[in-house]
C-alpha positions in Angstrom: 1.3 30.5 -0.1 2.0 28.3 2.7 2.6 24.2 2.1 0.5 21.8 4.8 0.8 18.2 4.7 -1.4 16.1 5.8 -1.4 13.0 7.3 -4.2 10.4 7.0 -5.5 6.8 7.2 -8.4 5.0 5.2 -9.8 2.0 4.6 -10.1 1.4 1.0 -12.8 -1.4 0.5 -15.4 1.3 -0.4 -13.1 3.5 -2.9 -11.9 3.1 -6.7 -8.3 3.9 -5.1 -6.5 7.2 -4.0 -6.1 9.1 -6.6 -9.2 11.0 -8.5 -11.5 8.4 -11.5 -13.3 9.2 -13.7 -16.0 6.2 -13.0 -15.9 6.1 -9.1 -15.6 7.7 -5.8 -11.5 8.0 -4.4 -10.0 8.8 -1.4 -8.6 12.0 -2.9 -12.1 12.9 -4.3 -13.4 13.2 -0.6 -10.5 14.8 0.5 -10.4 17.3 -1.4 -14.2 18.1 -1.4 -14.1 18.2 3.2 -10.8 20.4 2.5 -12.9 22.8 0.1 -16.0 23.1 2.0 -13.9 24.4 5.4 -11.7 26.8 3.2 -14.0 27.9 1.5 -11.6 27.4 -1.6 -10.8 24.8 -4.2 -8.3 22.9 -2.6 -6.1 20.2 -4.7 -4.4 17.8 -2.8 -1.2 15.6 -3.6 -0.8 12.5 -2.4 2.9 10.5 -1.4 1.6 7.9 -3.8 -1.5 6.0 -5.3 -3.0 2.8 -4.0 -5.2 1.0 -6.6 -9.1 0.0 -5.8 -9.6 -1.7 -2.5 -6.0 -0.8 -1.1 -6.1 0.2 2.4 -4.0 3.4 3.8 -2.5 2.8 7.4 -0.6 6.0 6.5 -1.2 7.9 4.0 0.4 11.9 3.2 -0.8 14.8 1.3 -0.2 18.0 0.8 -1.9 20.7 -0.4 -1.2 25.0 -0.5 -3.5 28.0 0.6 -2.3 31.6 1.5 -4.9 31.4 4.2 -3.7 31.2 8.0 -4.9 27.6 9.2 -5.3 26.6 13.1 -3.8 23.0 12.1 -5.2 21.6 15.0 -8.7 22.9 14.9 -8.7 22.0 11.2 -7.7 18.4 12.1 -10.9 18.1 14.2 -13.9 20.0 11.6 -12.2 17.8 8.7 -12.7 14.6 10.7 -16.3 15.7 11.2 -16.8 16.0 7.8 -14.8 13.0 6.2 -17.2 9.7 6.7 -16.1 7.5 9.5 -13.5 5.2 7.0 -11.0 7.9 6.5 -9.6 9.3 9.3 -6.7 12.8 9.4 -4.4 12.3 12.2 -2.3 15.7 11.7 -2.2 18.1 9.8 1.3 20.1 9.6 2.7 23.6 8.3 5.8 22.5 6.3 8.8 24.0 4.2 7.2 25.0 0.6 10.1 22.6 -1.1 8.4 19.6 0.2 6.8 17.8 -1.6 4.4 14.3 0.0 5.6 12.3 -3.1 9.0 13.2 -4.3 10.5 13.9 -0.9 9.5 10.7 0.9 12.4 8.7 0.8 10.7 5.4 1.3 7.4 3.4 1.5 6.5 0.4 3.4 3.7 -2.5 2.4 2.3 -4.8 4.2 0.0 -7.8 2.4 -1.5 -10.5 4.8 -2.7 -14.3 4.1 -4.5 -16.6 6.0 -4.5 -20.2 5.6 -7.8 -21.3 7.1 -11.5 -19.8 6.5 -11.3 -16.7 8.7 -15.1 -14.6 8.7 -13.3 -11.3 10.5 -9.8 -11.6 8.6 -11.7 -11.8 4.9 -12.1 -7.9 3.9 -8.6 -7.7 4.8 -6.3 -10.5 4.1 -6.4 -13.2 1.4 -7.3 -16.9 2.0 -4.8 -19.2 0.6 -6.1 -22.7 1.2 -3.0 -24.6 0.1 0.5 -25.6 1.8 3.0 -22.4 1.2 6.7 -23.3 2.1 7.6 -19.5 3.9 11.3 -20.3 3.9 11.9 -21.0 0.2 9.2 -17.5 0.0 11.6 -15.3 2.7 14.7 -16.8 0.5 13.5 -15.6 -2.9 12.4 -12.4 -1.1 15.8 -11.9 -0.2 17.0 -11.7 -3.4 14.5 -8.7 -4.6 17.2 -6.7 -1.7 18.8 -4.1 -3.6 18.5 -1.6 -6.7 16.9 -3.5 -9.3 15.0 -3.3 -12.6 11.8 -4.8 -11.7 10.1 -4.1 -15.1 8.5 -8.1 -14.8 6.3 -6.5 -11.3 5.4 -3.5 -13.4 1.5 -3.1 -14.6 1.6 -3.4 -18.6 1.2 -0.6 -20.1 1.7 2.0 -16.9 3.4 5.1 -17.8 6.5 5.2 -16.0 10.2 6.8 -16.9 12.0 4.2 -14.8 11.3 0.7 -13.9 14.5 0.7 -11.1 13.6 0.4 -8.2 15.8 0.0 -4.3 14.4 -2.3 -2.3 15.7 -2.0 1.2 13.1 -4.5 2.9 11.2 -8.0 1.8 10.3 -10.7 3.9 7.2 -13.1 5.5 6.9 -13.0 9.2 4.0 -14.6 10.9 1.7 -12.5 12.9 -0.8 -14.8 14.8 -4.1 -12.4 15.6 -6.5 -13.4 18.8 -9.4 -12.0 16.7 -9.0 -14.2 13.8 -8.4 -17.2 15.5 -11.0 -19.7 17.1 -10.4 -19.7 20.3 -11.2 -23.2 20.6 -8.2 -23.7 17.6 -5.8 -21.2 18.8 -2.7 -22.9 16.7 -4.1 -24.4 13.9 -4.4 -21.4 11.5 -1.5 -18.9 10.4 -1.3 -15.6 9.6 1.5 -14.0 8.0 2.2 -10.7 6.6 4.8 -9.7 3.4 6.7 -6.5 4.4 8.6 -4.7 1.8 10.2 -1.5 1.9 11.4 0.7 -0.9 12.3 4.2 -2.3 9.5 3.9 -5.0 7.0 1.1 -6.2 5.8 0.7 -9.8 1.9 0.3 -10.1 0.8 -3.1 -9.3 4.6 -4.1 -8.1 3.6 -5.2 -4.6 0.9 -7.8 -5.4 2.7 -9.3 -8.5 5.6 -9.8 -6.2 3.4 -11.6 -3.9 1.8 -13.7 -6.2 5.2 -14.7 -7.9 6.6 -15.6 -4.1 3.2 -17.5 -3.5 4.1 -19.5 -7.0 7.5 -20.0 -5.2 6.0 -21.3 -1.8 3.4 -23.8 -3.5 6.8 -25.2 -5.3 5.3 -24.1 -8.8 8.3 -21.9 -9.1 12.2 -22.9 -8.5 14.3 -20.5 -6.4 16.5 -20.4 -9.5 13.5 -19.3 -12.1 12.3 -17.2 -9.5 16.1 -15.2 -9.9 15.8 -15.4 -14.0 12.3 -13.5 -14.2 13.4 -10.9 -11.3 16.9 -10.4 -13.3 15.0 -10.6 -17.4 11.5 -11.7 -17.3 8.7 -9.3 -18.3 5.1 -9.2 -16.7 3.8 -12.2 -18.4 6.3 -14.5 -17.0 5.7 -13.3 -13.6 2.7 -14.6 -11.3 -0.3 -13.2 -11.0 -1.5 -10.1 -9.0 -2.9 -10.8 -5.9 -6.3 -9.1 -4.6 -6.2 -5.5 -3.6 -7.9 -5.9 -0.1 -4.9 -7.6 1.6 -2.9 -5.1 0.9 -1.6 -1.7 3.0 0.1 1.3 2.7 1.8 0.8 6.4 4.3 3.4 6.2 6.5 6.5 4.8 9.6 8.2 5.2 11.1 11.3 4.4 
């Protein structure tokens, strides 16, 4: 048997996440089915990760096994035929049977983007925030998520996990002004920022409960201080709230 991995991007409005549902259409689902139909096998793919309902994929990869020989490149273009025009394969690679897309990938990246201002082309993906955020008490309570941490209070209740320890290598705001989504009559007036975090592993829901806890800190709801007591003890419920899912991308991976 010979290991390929896959790597892929897809926009997520349409699909109830990456991995397989019982109750709607996934990323994986489709996958899986283009994959089959070329082989001419059933093919079951693996994923570095999941991203929940909505969740964009900038980079997503995947692996899956076959003992057939593949022309990797030719492959590439019949699957991209097949797949509908919001997932798209980029590469698809012969690799080492020991590697594995999720437990060898050493680290993820995430990127969430906010507007402040109504924005018709930003909307399916970033999230309108139409209140005053204060990004450098935000960046400073990011910097404290920097190391390996429990971060049980980001964790989904309820999500069936072995570890809540995480090693965040990465959290900040930067602003990232786009010509498209401003008017170009009011080029100035409206920002856009973006939330990068890196890390060896997430929990299920971590990335938008840590965004909506740093949003509580920019609108002043939260101190810096209780912002440091939830990250350190606080559970889920003490936490802020979960941001929407369409702001949110799986930008990168490592391995």
């Amino acid at each position: 048997m010979q290991r390929y991995f896959i790597t892929l991007s897809y926009d997520g409005t349409a699909y109830h996440g990456w991995q397989v549902q019982p109750n709607g259409i996934s990323v994986q689902e489709v996958l899986e089915r283009a994959l089959s139909t070329l082989l001419r096998e059933p093919v079951a793919v693996t994923g570095a990760g999941r991203t929940d309902a909505g969740v964009h994929g900038r980079m997503m990869v995947a692996h899956f096994d076959t003992a057939q020989a593949i022309d990797c490149a030719q492959l590439t273009y019949k699957v991209n035929r097949l797949l509908p025009r919001d997932i798209s394969v980029s590469r698809i690679k012969a690799v080492d049977g020991e590697l594995h897309a999720r437990f060898s990938a050493t680290s993820r990246t995430y990127h969430y983007y906010i507007h402040t201002g109504k924005q018709p082309f930003s909307r399916h993906y970033s999230c309108e925030i139409r209140y005053p955020l204060d990004f450098d008490s935000m960046n400073e309570a990011a910097a404290y998520l920097i190391g390996e941490k429990d971060f049980k209070c980001f964790c989904k209740a309820g999500a069936d996990v072995k570890t809540t320890i995480c090693r965040l290598t990465e959290a900040r705001w930067m602003s990232c002004r786009s010509e498209l989504a401003l008017p170009m009559e009011d080029k100035g007036t409206v920002a856009d920022w973006c939330f990068v975090i890196t890390a060896n592993r997430f929990l299920r829901n971590m990335v938008r409960a840590v965004v909506g806890t740093l949003i509580d800190v920019g609108r002043g709801r939260l101190a810096l201080d209780d912002f440091k007591r939830i990250v350190d003890n606080g559970t889920r419920s003490d936490a802020g709230e979960s941001m929407p899912g369409n702001a949110l991308f799986l930008w990168n991976i490592k391995y």
